[in-house]
N, C-alpha and C positions, 0 to 999 in steps of 0.2 A: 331536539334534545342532544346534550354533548353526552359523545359514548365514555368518556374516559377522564378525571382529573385527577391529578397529583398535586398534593397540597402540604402545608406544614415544610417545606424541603429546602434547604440550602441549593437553590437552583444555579447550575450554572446554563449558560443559555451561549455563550462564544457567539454573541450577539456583534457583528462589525462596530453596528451605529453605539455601543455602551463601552467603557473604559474596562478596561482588561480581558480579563475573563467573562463579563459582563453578569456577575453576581448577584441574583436580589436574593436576600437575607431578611425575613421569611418567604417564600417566592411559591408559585403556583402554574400550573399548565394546565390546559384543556386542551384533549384533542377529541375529532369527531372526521369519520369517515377515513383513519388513518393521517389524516394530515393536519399539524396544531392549529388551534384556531384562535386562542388567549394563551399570554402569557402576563403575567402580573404580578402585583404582591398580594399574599395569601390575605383571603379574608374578601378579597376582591373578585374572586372565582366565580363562573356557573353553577348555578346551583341544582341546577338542571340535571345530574352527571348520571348512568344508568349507572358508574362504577364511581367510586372516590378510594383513594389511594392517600393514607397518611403516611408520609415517609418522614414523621418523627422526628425531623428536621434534618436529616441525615442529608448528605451530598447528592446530588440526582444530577446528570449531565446528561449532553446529546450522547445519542450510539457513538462509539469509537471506529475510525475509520481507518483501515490497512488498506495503504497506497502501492504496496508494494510487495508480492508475494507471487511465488512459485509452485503453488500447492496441486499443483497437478504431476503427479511423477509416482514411476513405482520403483522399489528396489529400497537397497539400505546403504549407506557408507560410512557406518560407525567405526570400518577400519580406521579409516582417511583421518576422523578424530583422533585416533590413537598414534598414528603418524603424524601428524601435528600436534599433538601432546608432547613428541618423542624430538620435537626440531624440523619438520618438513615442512616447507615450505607450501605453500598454495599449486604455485606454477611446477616446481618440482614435481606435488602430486599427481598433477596433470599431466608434467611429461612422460611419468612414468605408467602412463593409462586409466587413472583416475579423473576425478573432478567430474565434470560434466557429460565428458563420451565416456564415463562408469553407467550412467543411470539412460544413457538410451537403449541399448540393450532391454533390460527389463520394462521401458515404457511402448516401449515399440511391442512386445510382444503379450502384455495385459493386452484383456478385451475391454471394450465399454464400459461393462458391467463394475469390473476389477476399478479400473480410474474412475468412473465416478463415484465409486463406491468411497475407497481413501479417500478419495477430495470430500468429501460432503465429511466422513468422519474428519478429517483436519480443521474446515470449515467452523463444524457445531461445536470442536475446540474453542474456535477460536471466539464463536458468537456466546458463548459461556463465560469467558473472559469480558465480553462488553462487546466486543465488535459488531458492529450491526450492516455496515459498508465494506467489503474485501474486492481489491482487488486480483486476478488470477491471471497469469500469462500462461503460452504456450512456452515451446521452447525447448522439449524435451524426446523430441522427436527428427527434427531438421529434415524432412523431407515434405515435399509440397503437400501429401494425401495424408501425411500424417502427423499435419500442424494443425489441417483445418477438421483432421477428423477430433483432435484434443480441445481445438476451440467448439465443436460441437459437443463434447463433453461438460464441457465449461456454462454453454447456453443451459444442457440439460441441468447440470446442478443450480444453476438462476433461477429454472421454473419451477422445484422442487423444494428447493431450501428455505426457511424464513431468516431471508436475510437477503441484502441488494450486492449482488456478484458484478464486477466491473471487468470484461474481458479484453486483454490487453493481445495482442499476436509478437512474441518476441522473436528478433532476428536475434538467434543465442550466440553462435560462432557455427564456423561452416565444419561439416562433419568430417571424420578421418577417412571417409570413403569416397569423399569430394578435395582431399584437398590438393590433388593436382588440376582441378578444376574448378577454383575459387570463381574465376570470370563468370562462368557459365552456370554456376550455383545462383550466385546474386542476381545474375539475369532471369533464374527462375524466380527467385523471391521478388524480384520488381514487377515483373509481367504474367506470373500466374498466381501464386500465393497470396499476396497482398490484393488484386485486385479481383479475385474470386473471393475471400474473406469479407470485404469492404461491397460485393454485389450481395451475397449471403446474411450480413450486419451479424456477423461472426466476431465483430472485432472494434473496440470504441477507439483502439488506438496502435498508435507501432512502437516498439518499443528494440530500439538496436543498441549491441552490446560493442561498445567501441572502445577497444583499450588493446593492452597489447595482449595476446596472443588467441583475440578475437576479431574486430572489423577493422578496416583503418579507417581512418577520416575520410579517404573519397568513396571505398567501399560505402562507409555508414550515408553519407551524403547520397551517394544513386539510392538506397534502401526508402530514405526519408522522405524522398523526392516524391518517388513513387507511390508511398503514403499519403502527399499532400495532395498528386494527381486524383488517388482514388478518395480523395475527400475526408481523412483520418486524421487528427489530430496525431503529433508525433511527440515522444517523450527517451531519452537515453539512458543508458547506462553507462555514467563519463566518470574519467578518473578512480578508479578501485585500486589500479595498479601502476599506469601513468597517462599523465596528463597529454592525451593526442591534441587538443584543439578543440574535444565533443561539443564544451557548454557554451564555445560559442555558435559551433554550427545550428545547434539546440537552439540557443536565442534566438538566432538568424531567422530562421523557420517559426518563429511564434511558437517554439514549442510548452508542453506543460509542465515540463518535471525533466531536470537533469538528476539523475540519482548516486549517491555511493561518492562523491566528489570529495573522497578521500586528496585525493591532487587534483589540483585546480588553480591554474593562476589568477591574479589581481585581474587582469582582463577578462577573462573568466566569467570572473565574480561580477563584473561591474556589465557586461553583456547579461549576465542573467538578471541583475538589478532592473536595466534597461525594460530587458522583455516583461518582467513582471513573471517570469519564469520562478516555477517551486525547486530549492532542494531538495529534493529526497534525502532525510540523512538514515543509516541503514547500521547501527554501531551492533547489534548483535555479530552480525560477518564481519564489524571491521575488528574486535574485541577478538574472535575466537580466529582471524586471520592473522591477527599479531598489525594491523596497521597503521600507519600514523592516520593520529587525531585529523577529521577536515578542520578548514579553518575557520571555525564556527562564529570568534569575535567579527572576523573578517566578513562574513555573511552579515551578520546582526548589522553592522554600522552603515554597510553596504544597503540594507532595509530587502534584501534578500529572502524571501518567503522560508519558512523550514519544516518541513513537516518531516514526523519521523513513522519508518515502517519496522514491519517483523523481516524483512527479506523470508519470509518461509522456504526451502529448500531442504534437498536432501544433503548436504556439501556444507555448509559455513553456519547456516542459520535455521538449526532445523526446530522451530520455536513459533508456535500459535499466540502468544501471549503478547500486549501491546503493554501491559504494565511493567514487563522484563525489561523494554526498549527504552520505555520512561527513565525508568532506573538505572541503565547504562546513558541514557542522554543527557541525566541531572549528576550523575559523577562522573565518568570516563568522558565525556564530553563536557562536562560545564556550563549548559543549559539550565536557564532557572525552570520551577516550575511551570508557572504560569507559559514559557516558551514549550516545552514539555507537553502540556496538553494543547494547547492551540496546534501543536505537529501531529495528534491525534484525532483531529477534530477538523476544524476551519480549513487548516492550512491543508492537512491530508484531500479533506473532499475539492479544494481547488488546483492539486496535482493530478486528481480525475476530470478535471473539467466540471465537476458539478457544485451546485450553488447554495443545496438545500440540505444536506446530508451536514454533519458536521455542526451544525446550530440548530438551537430550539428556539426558534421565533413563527410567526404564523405564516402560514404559506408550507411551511416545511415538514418534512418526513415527521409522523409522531416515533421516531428512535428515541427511544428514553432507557438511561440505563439508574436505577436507585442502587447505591454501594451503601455499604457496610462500614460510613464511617462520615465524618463531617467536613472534614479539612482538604483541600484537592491535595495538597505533598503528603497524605497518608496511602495513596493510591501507587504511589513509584516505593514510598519509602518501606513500606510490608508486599514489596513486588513476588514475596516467596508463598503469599497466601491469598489466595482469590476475597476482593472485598467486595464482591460483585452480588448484590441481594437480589436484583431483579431487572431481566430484562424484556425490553417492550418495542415489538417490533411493528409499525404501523400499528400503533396503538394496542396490539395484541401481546399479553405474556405468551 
């Protein structure tokens, strides 16, 4: 007996094997045991269902997938907003004791309890919105015990939450109390952190911040390395600020995701083309950073994967919502729709490395989200009002 069908629905399915969005129009799902098992046009369904769902022909899509978020952190920097309301620059904020070593202090000094508690409230933000896949980096801590005690934060909120958590181990930038010991820093992130993380399965991936007044290109390379020895898929943080060389080192390595590739040369580009490598593009922080557009035609032609995240953060992007990103990715970027949700979707769950998240076809996660509207461009374009009627997490509301 199938536990669950949704019928009548303007289905989108972000099916590879079907042209676009992969649309059927009247369209239907069945899923059983949490994972779909038909997809079709309505009419054609199990009849079998313990549950039937008429979604009225409204829009129904896979869970939306955030590739890229920091939502583990405590503390506030709504100053920093206000100084970059007023003309201050990013790096200036920083230099003057802000940005990133603002918010270890207060993560370092929450308990458990405190982080996972925010992260899971940020989280059920976000899974309210649609999201049903999030990714979650460390990062906010920079020392060996208390990167992997936030990725143990991170595991705890995966087993708890109804929703699938992707934990990332970020190499952020090395701390102000390291930084006449930058050598001997990254020597600990290659030989203890990463490979206690990676023996623990703390960690699906590495994620190093390579720009200027973070890693350099050889720094982030011994970081990567070490990621590959300990068996991690590795992913960056290339060009925000300028363009070191990341997204090719990224390629190089079969990596999954160069991210923020605000600057990015032609080389670049066509190195990630190569690898089969995702963009992350991240326009909430590039929007409220003041930065130039990436080169977005330049990807698209390139056939450049693009998937777009919330960046969640305390600093640039402090924003759960994936329909926000849509909206700054269909105007301040220039992204059609249809690009727009395949970067929430398809394209997000294969800068995680996973396969099934992101489409509704059989085999795959029953994430089904039904919105409050029929049209997929009504989703970015009313981005100020949740059109989110219902979500379904392995098959469960």
């Amino acid at each position: 007996m199938t536990d669950l069908v949704i019928r009548n629905a303007r289905l989108m399915t972000c099916d590879p094997s079907l042209f676009g969005l992969g649309v059927i129009d009247p369209g239907a799902i069945a899923i059983t045991g949490g994972v779909v098992v038909w997809v079709g046009s309505d009419g054609e369904h199990p009849r079998d269902a313990k549950r039937e769902v008429d979604a009225g022909g409204r829009l129904v899509t896979p869970g939306l997938v955030d590739c890229h978020t920091h939502a583990i952190f405590a503390g506030d920097r709504a100053h920093e907003f206000a100084m970059r309301a007023e003309g201050r620059s990013y790096l200036e904020i920083a230099a003057a004791g802000g940005g990133i070593a603002a918010t270890l202090g207060p993560t370092r000094a929450a308990s458990d309890a405190q982080l996972i508690a925010m992260m899971s409230e940020r989280l059920a933000t976000a899974r309210a919105g649609g999201t049903t896949t999030i990714e979650v980096k460390s990062g906010y801590d920079l020392t060996v015990a208390g990167e992997l005690r936030l990725l143990r934060c991170i595991a705890q909120a995966d087993r708890t939450l109804r929703m699938r958590v992707v934990p990332t181990l970020l190499a952020h930038l090395v701390p102000p109390e390291r930084a006449g010991d930058r050598e001997a820093f990254v020597r600990d992130l290659c030989e203890q952190l990463i490979p206690q993380a990676a023996r623990d399965k703390l960690a699906a991936s590495v994620d190093v911040y390579c720009d200027e007044g973070a890693f350099t290109l050889e720094e982030s390379r011994a970081i990567l390395g070490a990621a590959h020895r300990a068996g991690l898929r590795v992913r960056g943080h290339v060009g925000q600020f300028k363009d070191l060389g990341a997204a090719e080192l990224i390629a190089d390595l079969g990596g999954l995701s160069a991210d923020h590739v605000e600057q990015i040369s032609d080389q670049g580009i066509a190195a990630l083309a190569r690898a089969g490598t995702v963009a992350i593009l991240l326009p909430g922080a590039c929007v409220q950073l003041r930065l130039p557009v990436p080169p977005i035609a330049k990807l698209r032609d390139a056939g450049v994967p693009m998937a777009i995240a919330s960046d969640l953060n305390p600093g640039s992007s402090h924003c759960e919502t994936l329909a926000i990103q849509m909206w700054l990715a269909t105007t301040h970027y220039a992204m059609t729709v249809d690009e727009a949700w395949l970067g929430v979707t398809r394209h997000a769950a294969k800068a995680l490395g996973l396969s099934g998240p992101g489409t509704l076809v059989p085999g795959g996660p029953g994430d089904v989200i039904v919105w409050r509207c029929e049209e997929p461009a009504q989703v970015p374009y009313r981005y100020g009002a949740s059109q989110v009627e219902a979500v379904f997490v392995a098959g469960e509301p």
